[in-house]
C-alpha positions as CSV (number, residue, x, y, z in Angstrom):
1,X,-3.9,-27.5,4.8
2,X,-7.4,-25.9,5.6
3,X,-7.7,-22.3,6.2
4,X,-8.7,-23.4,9.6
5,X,-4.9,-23.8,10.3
6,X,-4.7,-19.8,10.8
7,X,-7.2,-19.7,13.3
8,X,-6.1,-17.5,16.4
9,X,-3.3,-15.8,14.4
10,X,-3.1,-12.1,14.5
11,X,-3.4,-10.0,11.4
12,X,-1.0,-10.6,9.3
13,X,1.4,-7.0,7.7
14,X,2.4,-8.6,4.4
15,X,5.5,-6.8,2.5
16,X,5.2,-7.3,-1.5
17,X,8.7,-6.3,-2.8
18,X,11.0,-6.6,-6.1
19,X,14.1,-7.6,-4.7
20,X,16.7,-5.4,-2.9
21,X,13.9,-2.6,-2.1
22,X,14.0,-2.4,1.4
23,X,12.4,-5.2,2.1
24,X,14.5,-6.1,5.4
25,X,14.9,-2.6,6.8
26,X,10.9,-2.3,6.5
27,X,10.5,-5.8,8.4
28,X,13.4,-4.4,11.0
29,X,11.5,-0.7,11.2
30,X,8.4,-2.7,12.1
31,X,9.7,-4.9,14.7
32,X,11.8,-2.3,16.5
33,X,9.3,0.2,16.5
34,X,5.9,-1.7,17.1
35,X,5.4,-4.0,20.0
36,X,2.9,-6.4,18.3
37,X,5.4,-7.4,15.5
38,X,8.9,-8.6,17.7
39,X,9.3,-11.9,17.6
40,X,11.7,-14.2,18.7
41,X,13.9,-16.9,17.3
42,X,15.6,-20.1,19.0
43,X,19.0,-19.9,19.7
44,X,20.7,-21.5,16.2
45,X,18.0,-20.4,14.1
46,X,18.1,-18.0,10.5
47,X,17.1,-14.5,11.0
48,X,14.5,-15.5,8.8
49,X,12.6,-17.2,11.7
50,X,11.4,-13.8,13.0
51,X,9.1,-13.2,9.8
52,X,7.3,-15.8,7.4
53,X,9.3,-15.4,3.8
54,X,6.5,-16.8,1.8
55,X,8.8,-17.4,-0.8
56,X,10.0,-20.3,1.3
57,X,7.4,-22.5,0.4
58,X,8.2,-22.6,-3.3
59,X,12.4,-23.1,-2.3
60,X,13.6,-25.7,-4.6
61,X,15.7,-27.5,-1.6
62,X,14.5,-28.1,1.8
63,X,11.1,-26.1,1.2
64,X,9.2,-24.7,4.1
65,X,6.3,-26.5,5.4
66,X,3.0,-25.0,6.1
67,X,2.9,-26.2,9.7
68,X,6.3,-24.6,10.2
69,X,4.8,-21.1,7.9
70,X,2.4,-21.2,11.1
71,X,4.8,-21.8,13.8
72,X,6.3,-19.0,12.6
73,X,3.1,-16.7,12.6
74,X,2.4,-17.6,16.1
75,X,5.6,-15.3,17.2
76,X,4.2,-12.5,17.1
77,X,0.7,-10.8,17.8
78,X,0.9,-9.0,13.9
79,X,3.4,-11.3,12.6
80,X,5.4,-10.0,9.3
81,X,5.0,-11.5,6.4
82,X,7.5,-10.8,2.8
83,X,7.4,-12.0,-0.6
84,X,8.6,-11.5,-3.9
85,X,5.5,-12.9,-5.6
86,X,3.6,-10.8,-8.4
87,X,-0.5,-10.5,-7.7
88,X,-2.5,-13.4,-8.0
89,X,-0.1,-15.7,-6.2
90,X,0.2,-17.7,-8.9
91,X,3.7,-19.4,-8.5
92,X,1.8,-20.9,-4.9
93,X,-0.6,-22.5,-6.9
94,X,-2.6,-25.1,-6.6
95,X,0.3,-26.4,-3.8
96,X,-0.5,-23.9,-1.5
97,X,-3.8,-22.0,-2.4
98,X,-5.7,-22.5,0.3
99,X,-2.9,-21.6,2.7
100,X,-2.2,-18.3,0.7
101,X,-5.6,-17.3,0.2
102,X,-6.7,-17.8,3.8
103,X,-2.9,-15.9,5.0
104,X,-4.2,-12.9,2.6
105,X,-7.9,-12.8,4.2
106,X,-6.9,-11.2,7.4
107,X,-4.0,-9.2,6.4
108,X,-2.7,-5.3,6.0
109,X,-1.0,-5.5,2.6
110,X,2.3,-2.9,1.5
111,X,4.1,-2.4,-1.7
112,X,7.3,-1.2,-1.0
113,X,9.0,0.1,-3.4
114,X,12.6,1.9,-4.5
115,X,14.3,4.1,-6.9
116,X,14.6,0.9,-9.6
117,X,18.2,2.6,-10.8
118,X,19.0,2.4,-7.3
119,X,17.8,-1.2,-7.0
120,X,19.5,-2.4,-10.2
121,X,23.2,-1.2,-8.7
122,X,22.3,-3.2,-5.6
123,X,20.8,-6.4,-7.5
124,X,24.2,-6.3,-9.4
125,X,26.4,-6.6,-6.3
126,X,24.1,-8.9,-4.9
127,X,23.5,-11.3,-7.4
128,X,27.5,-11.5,-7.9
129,X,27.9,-13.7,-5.2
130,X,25.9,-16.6,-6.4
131,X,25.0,-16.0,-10.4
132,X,28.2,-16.1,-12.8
133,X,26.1,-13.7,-15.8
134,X,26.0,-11.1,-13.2
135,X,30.0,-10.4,-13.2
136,X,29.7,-8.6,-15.6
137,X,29.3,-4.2,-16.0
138,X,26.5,-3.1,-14.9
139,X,25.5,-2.1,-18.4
140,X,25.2,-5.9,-19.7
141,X,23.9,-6.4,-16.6
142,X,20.9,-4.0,-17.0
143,X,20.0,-5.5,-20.5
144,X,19.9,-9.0,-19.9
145,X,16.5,-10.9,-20.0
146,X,14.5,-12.2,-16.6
147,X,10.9,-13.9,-17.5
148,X,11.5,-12.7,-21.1
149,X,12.1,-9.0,-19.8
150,X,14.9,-7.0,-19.3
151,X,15.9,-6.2,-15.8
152,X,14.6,-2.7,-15.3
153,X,11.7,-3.8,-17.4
154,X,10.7,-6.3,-14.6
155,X,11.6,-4.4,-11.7
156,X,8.8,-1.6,-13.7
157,X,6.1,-4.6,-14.4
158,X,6.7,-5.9,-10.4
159,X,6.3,-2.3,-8.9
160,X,3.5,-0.9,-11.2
161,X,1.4,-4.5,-11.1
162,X,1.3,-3.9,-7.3
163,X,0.8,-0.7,-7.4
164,X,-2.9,-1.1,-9.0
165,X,-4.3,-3.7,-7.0
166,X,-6.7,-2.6,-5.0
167,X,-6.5,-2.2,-1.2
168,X,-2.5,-2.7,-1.2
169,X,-0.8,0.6,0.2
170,X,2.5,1.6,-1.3
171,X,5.6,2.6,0.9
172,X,8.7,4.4,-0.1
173,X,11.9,3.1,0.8
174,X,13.1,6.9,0.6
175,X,10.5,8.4,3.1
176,X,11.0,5.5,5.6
177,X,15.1,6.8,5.2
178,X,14.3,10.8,5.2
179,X,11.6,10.9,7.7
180,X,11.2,7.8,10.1
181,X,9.2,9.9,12.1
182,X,6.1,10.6,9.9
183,X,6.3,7.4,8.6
184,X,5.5,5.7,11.7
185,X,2.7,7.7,12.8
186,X,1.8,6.8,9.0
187,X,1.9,3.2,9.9
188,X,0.5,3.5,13.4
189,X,-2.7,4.9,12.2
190,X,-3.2,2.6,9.2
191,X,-2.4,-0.7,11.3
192,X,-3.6,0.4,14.5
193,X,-0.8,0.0,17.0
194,X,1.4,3.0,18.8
195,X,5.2,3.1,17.7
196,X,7.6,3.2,20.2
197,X,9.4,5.8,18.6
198,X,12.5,4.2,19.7
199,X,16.0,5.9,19.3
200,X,17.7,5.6,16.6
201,X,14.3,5.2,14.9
202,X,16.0,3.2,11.9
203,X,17.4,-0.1,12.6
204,X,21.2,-0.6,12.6
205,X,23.2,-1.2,10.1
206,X,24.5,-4.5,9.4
207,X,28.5,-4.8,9.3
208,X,28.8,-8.0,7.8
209,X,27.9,-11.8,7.4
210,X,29.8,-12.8,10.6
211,X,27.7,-10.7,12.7
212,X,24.7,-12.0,11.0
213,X,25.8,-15.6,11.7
214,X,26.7,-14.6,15.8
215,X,23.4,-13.1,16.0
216,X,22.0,-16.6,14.8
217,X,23.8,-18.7,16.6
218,X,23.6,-16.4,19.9
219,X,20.8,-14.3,19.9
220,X,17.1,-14.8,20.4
221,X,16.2,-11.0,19.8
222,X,18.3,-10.0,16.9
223,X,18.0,-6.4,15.8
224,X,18.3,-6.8,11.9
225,X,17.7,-9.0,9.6
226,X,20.0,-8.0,6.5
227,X,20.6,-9.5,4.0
228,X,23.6,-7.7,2.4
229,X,24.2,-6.9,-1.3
230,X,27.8,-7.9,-0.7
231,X,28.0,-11.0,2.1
232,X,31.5,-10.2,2.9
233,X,30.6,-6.7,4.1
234,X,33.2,-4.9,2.2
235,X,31.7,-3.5,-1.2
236,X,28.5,-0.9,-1.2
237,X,26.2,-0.9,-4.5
238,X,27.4,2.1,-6.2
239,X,25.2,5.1,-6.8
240,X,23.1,4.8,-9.9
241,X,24.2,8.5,-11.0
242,X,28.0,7.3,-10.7
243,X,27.1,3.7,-12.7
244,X,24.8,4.3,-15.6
245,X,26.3,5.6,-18.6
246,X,24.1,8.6,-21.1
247,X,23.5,4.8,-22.7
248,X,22.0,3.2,-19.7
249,X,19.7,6.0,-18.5
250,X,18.3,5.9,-22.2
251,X,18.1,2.2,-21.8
252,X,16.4,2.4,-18.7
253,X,14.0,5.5,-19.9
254,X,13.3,3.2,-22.5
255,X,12.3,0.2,-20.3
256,X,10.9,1.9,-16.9
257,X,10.4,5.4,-17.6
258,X,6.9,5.1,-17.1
259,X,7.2,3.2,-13.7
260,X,10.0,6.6,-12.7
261,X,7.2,9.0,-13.2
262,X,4.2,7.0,-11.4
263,X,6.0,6.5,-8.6
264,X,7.4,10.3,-8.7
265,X,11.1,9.9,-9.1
266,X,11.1,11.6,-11.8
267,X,8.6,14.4,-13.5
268,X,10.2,14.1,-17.0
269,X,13.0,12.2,-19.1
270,X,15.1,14.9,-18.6
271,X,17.3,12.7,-16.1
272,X,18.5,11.2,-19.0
273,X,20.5,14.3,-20.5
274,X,21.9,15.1,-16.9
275,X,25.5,14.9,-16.3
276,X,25.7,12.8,-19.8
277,X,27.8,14.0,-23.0
């Protein structure tokens, strides 16, 4: 693959996120509210066919192809773009440098980012469904190791190691939720389109795996792409000030304090004396 392939796409809005940050309500936010970035899918196709997940290419079975990457660009004037990758790209390389490095030349690039105690109760749910050390308490699961670092550790490392590079723009998950409004004239100005400012601003909620799988198999236009913490639709992550213990918002102090004060969810570790004996 040259970089030539990318000639006559459109800019590309590339969303850098740990997982279960509000990744998907971000790509649906954008593609409700701005003309340039709605797509459409084939009847029969994933939801996933109305952005590029980047992470794709790297899938250990069936991995997407760089001529279908593209494809997928072309459905939109400023196609969406999401990954999970750290900076650098290194995971893509040398497989896919070229292809990366050209996609990231012509591109508005966003951190988003979330509470990390509020994205450790959702990666719990969520990884239940597929990874047996993850039924467990959400205590054990908050310790145990991920690339040699505990959980909250990494989701601190991933947020923080974005947040420095240059040129990348963070975006709260929390102000798109309290105030949709300002945050598309935000994102108006920086990208350079007009929001519709389309009631409800926020994209609907999803109520479960079957209507995900309906809207595949029957929709072209789909208005969220979801992907739920619990697939059946049933269970909600719990709030983090229910779930931790006194020991887990030490733990968590400990491991991601710093990253809780950068990002301004908290000014001091006095959150871990709260509502603790």
């Amino acid at each position: 693959m040259t970089r030539t392939g990318l000639h006559g796409i459109g800019r590309r809005i590339v969303l850098v996120t740990h997982r279960r940050s509000g990744t998907h309500l971000t790509i649906d936010l954008l593609r409700r509210q701005f003309e340039a970035c709605d797509a459409r899918k084939r009847l029969g196709e994933p939801l996933h066919a109305l952005y590029l997940n980047l992470d794709l290419l790297l899938a250990s079975r069936r991995p997407l192809r760089e001529t279908r990457a593209l494809a997928l660009l072309r459905r939109a004037r400023r196609p969406i773009v999401k990954t999970h990758a750290l900076p650098g790209f290194e995971r893509f390389r040398p497989a896919h440098s070229a292809f990366v490095d050209a996609l990231l030349d012509d591109a508005d690039v966003y951190s988003v980012h979330r509470d990390g105690r509020d994205v450790m109760c959702s990666l719990h749910l969520y990884f239940q469904a597929f990874d047996p050390r993850a039924r467990c308490k959400l205590s054990e699961f908050l310790r145990q190791q991920e690339d040699g670092m505990s959980r909250p550790r990494r989701w601190a490392d991933h947020v923080m190691r974005w947040h420095s590079v240059a040129g990348v723009r963070p975006l709260a998950y929390e102000g798109l939720i309290s105030d949709p409004r300002a945050a598309l004239e935000r994102l108006g100005g920086e990208l350079g389109l007009t929001p519709r400012f389309q009631e409800p601003l926020l994209p609907a909620r999803l109520r479960g795996a079957w209507q995900a799988r309906w809207w595949r198999l029957a929709s072209r236009h789909p208005p969220v792409t979801t992907v739920l913490s619990d697939p059946s639709g049933r269970r909600r992550p719990r709030r983090w000030r229910d779930a931790f213990t006194p020991a887990d918002r030490a733990f968590f102090q400990r491991e991601a304090g710093e990253a809780l004060l950068a990002l301004g969810y908290e000014r001091s570790d006095a959150w871990t004396r709260e509502g603790g004996d």
